[in-house]
DRENDO-1510 file (C-alpha; in Angstrom, 1 decimal, always signed):
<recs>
REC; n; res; u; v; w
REC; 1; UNK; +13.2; +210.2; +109.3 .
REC; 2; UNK; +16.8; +211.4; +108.5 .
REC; 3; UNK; +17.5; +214.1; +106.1 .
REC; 4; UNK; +17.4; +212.9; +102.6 .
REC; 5; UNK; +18.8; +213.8; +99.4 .
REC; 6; UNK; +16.4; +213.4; +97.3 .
REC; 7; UNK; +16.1; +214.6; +93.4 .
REC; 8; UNK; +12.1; +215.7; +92.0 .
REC; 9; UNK; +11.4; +214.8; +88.6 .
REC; 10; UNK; +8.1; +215.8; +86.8 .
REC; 11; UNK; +7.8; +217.8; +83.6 .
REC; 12; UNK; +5.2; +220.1; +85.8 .
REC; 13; UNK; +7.3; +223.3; +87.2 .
REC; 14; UNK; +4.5; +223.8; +89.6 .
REC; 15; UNK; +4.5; +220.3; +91.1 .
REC; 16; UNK; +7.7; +220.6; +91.2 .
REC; 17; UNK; +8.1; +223.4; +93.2 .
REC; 18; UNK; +4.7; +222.3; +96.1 .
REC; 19; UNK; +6.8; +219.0; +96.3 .
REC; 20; UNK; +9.9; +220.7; +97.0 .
REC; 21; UNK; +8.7; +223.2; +99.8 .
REC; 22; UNK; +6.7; +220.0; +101.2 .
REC; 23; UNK; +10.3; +218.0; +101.4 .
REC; 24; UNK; +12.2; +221.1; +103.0 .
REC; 25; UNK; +9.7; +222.2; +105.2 .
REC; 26; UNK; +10.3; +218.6; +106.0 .
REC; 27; UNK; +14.2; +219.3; +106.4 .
REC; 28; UNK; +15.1; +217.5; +103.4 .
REC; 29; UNK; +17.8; +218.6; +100.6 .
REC; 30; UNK; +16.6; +218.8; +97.1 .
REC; 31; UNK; +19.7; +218.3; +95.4 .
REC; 32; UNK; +18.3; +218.6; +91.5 .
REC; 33; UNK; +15.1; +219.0; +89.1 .
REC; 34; UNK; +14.4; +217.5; +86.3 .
REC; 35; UNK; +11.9; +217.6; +84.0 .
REC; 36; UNK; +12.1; +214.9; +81.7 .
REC; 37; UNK; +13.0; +211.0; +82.4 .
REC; 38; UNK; +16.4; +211.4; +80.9 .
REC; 39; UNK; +17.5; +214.4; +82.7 .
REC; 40; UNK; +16.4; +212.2; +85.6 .
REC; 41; UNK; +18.3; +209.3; +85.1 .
REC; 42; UNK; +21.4; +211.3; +84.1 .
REC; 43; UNK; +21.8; +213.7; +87.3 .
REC; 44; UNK; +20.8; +210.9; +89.6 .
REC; 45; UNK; +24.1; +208.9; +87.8 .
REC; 46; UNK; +26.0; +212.3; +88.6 .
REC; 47; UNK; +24.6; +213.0; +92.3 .
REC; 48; UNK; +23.6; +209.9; +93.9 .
REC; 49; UNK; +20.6; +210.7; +95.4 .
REC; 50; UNK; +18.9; +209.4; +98.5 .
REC; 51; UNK; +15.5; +209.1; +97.0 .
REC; 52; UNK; +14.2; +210.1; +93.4 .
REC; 53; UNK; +11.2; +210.8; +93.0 .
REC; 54; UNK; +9.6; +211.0; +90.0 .
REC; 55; UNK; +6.4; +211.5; +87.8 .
REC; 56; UNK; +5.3; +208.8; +85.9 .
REC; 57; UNK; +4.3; +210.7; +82.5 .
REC; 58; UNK; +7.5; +212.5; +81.1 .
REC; 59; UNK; +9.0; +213.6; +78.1 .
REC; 60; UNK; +12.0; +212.0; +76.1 .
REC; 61; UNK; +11.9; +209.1; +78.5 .
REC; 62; UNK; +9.0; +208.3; +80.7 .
REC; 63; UNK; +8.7; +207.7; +84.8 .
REC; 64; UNK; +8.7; +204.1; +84.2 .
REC; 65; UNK; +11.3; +203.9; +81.9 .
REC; 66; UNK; +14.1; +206.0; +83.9 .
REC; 67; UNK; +12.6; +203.8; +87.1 .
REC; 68; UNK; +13.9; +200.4; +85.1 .
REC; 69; UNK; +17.9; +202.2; +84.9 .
REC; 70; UNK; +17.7; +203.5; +88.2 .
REC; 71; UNK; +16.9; +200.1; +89.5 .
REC; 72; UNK; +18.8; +198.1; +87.4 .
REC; 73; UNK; +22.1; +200.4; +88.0 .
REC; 74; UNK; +21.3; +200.4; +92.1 .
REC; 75; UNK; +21.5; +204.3; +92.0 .
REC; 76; UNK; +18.7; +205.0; +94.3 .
REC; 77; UNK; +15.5; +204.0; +95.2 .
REC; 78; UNK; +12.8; +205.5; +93.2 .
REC; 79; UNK; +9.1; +206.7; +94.5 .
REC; 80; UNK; +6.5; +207.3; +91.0 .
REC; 81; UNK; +4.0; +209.6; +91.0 .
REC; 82; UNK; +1.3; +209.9; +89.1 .
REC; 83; UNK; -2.3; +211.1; +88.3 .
REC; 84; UNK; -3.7; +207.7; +86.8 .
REC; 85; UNK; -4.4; +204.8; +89.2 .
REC; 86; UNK; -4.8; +202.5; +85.8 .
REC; 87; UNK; -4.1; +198.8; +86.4 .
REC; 88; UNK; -1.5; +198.7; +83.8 .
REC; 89; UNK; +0.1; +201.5; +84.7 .
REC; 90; UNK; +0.4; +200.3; +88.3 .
REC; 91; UNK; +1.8; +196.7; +86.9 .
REC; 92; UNK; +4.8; +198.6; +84.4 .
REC; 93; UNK; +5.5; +200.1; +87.7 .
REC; 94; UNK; +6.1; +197.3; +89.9 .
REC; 95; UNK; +7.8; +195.7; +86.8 .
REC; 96; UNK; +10.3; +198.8; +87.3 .
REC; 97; UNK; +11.3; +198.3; +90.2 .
REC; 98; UNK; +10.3; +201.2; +91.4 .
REC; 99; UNK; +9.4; +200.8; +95.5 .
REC; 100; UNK; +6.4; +203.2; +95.8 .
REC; 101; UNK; +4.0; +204.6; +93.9 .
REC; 102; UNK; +1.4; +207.4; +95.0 .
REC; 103; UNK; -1.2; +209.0; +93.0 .
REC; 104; UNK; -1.6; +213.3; +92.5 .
REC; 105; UNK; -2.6; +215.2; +94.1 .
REC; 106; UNK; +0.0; +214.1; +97.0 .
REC; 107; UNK; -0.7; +214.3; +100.6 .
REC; 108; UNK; +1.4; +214.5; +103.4 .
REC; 109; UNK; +0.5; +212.1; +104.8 .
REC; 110; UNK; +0.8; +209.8; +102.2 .
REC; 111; UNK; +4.5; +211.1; +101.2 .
REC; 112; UNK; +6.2; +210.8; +103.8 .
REC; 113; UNK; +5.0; +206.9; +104.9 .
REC; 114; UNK; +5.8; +206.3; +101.3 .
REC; 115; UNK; +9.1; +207.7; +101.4 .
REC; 116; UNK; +10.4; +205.5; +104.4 .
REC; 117; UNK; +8.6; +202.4; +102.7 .
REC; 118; UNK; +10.7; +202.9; +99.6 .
REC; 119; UNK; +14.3; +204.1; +101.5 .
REC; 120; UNK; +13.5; +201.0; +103.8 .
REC; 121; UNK; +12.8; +198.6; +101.2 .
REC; 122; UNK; +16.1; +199.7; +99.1 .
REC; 123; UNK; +18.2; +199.1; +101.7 .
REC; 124; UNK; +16.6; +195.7; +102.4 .
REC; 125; UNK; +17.6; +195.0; +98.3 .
REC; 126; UNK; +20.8; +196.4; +98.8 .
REC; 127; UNK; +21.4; +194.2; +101.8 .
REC; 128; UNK; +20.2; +190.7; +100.0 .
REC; 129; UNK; +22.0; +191.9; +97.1 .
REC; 130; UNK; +25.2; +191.9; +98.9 .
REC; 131; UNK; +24.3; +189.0; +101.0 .
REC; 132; UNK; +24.2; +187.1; +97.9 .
REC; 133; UNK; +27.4; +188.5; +96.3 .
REC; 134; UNK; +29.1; +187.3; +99.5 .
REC; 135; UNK; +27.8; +183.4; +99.2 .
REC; 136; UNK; +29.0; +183.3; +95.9 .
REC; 137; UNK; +32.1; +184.6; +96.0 .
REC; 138; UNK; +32.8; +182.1; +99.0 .
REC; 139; UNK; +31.0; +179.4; +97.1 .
REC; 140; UNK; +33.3; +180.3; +94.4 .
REC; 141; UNK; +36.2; +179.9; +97.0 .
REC; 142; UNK; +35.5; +176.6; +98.2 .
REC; 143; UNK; +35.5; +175.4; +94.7 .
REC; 144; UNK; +38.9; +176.9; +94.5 .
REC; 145; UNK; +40.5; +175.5; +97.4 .
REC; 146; UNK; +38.7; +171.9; +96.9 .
REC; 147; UNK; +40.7; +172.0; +93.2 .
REC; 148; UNK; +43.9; +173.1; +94.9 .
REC; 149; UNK; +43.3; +170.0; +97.6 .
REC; 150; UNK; +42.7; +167.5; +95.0 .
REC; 151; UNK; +46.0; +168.5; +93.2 .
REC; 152; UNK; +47.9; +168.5; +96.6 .
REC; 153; UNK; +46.4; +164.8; +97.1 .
REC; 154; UNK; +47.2; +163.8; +94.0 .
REC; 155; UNK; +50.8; +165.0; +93.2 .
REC; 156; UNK; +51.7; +164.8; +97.2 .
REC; 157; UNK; +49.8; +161.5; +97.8 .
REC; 158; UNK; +48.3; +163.1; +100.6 .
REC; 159; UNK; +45.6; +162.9; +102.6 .
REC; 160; UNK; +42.6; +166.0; +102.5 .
REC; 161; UNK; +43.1; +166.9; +106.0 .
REC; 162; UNK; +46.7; +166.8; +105.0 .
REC; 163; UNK; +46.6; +168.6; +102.2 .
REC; 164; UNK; +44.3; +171.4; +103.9 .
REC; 165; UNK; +46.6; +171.8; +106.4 .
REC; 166; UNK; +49.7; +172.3; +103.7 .
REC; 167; UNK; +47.5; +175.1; +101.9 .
REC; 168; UNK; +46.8; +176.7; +105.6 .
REC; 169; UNK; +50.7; +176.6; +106.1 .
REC; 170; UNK; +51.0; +178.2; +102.4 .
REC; 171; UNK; +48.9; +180.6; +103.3 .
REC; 172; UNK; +50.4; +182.0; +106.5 .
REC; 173; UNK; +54.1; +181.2; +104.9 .
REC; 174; UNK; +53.2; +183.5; +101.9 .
REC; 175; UNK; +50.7; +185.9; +103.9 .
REC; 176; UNK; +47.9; +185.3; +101.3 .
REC; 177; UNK; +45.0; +184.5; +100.9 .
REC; 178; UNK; +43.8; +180.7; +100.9 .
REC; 179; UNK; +42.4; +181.8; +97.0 .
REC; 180; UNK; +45.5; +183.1; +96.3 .
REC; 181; UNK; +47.3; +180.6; +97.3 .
REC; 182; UNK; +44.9; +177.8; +95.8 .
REC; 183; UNK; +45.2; +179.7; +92.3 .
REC; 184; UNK; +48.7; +179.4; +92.4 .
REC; 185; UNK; +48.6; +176.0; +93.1 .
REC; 186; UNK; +46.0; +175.5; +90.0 .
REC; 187; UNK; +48.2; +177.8; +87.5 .
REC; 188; UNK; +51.2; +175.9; +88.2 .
REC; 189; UNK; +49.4; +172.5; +88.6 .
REC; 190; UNK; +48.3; +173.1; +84.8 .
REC; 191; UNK; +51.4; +175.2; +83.4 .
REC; 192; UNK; +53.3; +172.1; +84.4 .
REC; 193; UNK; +50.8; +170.1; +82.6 .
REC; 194; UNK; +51.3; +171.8; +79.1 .
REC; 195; UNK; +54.9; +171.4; +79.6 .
REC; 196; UNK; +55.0; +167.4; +79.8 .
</recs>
């Protein structure tokens, strides 16, 4: 496993400190503590962490609760701890968003398997995340062009493949993009519009 960055959060000094001689011995960085939820959620925002991880039961704002923003803002993925293996407990944590979860007191060997299912599965998100972002922004584009086209064809009396190949020519005429250029066309298409 790479070295990580990773923040401990846990309102227990002493858990604290086994969890972050188990991490270093282990070559990782402990960048911060914290010992509340809020504290948590605030120096991860600051020092974009590799990993947080973070007791469930905290004061000011709980495990769960500072999982959710973590989550929600993409900051870093976050691994709960906790002493109670309660049913609802474990369902407000997958409802978090939180990617692991491991009950006290922590093993080893159950750490460290953790902590690569949790980095692993974040980066999965991330990548889908993106993934997505990228189909809609060129879903969005086609749209776009397909306007531009139609207003080509219409004003032009042109054929689509014709009227394609005049925004490609745009494009490389003007060095642009073929949304830039297809805005342009839209904005002037409908400034022209108000003015008749």
């Amino acid at each position: 496993m790479d070295k990580l960055k990773i923040l401990i959060a846990d309102d227990e000094s002493i858990i604290r400190m086994d969890l972050k001689e188990m991490l270093e011995d282990a070559g990782h960085i402990i960048i911060s503590e914290a010992s509340d939820g809020q504290q948590a959620v605030e120096l991860a925002r600051k020092l974009h962490p590799d990993l947080v991880i973070m007791d469930i039961k905290m004061p000011i704002l709980d495990g769960i609760a500072a999982s959710k923003i973590l989550t929600t803002e993409k900051i870093a993925p976050v691994l709960l701890l906790t002493a109670y293996s309660q049913k609802e407990i474990v369902e407000s944590a997958k409802n978090s968003g939180v990617l692991a979860y491991l009950v006290k007191p922590l093993k080893e060997e159950q750490l460290f398997p953790a902590i690569e299912i949790a980095i692993s599965r974040f980066l999965e998100i991330k990548n889908l995340e993106d993934e997505i972002d990228k189909l809609k922004d060129t879903i969005e584009v086609r749209k776009i062009v397909e306007k531009a086209k139609g207003i080509l064809m219409q004003v032009h009396n042109l054929t689509e493949d014709v009227a394609y190949k005049k925004l490609q020519q745009y494009c490389m005429v003007k060095r642009k993009t073929l949304r830039e250029v297809s805005l342009a066309i839209i904005k002037s298409f409908e400034n022209q519009k108000k003015n008749t």
